[in-house]
N, C-alpha and C positions, 0 to 999 in steps of 0.2 A: 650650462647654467650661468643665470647673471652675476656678476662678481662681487655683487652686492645681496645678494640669495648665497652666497656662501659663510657659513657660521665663520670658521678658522679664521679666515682673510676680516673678516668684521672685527674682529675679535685682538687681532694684532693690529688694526687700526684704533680700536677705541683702548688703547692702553688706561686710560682714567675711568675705563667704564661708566660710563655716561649713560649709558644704556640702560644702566639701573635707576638712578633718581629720574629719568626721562619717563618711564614706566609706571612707577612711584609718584606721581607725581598727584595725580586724584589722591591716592591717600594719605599725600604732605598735609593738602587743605583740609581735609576730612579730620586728623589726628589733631594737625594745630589750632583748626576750627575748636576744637573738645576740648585740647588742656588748657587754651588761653581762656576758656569760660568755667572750668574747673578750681583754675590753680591760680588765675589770678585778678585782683582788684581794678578793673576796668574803668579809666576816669567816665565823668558824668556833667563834667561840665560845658558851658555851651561857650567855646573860645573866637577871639575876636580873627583869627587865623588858625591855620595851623600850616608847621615847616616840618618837612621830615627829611632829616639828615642821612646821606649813604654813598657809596661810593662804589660803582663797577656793578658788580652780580648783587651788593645787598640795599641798589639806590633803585632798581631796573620793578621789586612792588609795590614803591614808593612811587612811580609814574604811571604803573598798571589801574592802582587804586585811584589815583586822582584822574583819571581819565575815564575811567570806571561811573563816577560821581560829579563829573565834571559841568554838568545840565542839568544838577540837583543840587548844588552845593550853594548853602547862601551865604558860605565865607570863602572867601582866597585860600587854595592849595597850593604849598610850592616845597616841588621838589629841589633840594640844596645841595649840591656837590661840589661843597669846599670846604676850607677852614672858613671857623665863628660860625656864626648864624646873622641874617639878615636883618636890615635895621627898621625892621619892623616889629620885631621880637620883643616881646613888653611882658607884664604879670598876666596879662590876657591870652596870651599865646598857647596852642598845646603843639610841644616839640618833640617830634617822634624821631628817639635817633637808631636808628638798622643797622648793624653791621655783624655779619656771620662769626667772624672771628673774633668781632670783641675788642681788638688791637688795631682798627682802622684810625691813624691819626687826625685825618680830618673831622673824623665823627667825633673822635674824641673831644675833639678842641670846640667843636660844635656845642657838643653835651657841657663841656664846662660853661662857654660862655651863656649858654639856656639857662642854666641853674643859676648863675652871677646876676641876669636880668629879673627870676624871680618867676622866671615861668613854668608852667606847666609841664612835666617833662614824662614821656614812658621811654623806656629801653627794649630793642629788641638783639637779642645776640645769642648765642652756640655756647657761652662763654665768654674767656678774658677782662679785660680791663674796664671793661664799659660794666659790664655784672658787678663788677667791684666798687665802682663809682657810683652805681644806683644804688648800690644797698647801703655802701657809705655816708649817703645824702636824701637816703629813705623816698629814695626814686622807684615807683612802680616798675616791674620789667617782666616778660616773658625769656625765660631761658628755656632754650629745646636741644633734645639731644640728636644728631643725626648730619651722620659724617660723609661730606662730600663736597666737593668744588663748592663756593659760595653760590656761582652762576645756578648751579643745580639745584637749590634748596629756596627754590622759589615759591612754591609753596608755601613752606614756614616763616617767611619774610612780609610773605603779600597778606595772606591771610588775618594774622593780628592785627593787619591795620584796617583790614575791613572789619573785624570787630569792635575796633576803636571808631570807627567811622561811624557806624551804628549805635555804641553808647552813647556819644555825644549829640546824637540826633540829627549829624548830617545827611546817612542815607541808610533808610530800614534795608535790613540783611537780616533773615531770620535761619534757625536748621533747615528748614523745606528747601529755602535757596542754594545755601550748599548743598545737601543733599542731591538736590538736582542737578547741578552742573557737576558734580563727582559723579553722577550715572551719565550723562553725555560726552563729560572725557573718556570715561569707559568706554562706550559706544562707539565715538572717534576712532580711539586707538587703535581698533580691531582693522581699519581699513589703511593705516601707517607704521605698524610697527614691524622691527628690523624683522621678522618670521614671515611676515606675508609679502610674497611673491613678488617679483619685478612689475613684474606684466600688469597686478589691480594695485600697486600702491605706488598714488602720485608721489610721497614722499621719494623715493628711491626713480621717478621717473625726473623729475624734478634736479634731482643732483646729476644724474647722466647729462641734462641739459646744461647745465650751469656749469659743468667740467673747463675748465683750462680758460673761463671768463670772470671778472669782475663784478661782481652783481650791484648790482643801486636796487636798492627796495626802499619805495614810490608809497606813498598811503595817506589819507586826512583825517582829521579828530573823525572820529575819538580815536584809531588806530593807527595813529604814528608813536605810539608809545610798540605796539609790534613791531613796525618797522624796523625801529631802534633798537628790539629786541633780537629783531632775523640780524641785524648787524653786527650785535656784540657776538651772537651764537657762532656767526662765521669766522670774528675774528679769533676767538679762541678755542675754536673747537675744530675748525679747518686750519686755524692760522693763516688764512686767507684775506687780502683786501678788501671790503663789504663796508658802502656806504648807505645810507640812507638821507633820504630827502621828504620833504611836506609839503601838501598837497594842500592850497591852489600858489604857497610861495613857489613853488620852483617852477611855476608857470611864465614868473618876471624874472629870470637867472639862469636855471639850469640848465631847461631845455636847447639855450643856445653854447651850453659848455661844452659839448662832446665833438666840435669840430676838428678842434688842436688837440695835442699831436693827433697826426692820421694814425699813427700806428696805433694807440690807445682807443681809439673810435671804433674800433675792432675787434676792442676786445672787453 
């Protein structure tokens, strides 16, 4: 049997159980799709930009969406990972700030300085301190409940801001939309997840390959926001070296970087 066709051995490898919001994951969008238009007051306004503030796992559907939207958008998306917000931030602004925990100091400092300019501001978080601060400041927010690595609750993250995206009239997103790409992740899944076989799932063919080498994962709009996703996924979830590059830039740079050291060319 393949060593990866073994439940026990999977099993003491995924100690954070990952395996679970991985799985989970059509019905993160599906749930969060439902309560963000349930439970909460969705802006409406047509803003001169929009920044949405995050950092690590809760900045990573803040890239997905604007990449999603990015040949449709008739204002500037920019994703922001630092302290403040950008000085383009004005009362025009709508500033989406994400952060799972709640306790992200950058976002924090983000969130203050959005509200100090007079702008537009939604919250999204698990919790903490950011929850505390919008209702403080009678800031719109989406709180959800559902406990797991930040990187993993991506779903819940990406999703409200395509709701947001769609009230303000950047890019129509209706239930049939979702609905249908939560039946095609199902669909997917059946052909990569940890239960099916070595032998018909590339997912598990794929990591025998990539064993004991450095990956670069290569990709062009709109999918270098994946890219950057297979990157983070490796670095914290193999704890593995994993870069990524964009595509046609690394056509003037990169392609000539792999010569020095030999040894590294190699691996």
């Amino acid at each position: 049997m393949d060593v990866l066709d073994d439940t026990m051995y999977r099993e003491r490898l995924d100690s954070q159980n990952m395996l679970r919001p991985i799985r989970e994951l059509p019905m993160q969008i599906q749930c969060a799709w439902q309560q963000v238009h349930e439970s909460v007051e969705l802006p409406t306004l047509h803003p001169a930009n929009v920044v949405i503030l995050g950092m690590g796992g809760s900045a990573i559907g803040g890239d997905i969406a604007r990449s999603l939207v990015a040949e449709h958008s008739p204002i500037p998306i920019i994703v922001h990972r630092d302290y403040g917000v950008p000085a383009c931030v004005d009362k025009h602004s709508l500033v989406i700030a994400v952060s799972y925990s709640g306790n992200t100091e950058e976002t924090l400092s983000g969130f203050d300085a959005a509200v100090e300019r007079g702008a537009h501001v939604f919250a999204i978080a698990a919790g903490g301190e950011l929850i505390d601060r919008a209702s403080k400041h009678g800031v719109p927010y989406y709180k959800f409940d559902y406990e797991t690595q930040p990187r993993a609750a991506l779903g819940y993250l990406l999703t409200p801001i395509l709701a947001i995206f769609n009230s303000v009239g950047i890019y129509s997103i209706d239930d049939s939309l979702i609905s249908e790409a939560v039946r095609c992740m199902h669909e997917e899944q059946r052909h990569w997840d940890a239960d099916t076989p070595t032998e018909s799932n590339s997912a598990k063919q794929l990591a025998h390959t990539l064993a004991g080498y450095i990956p670069v994962v290569c990709a062009s709009q709109p999918l270098t926001v994946v890219a950057r996703r297979w990157k983070t996924q490796f670095n914290e979830n193999a704890n593995c070296a994993c870069f990524f590059e964009e595509l046609p830039e690394l056509c003037h740079n990169m392609v000539v970087g792999f010569d020095y050291p030999d040894e590294l060319s190699k691996r």
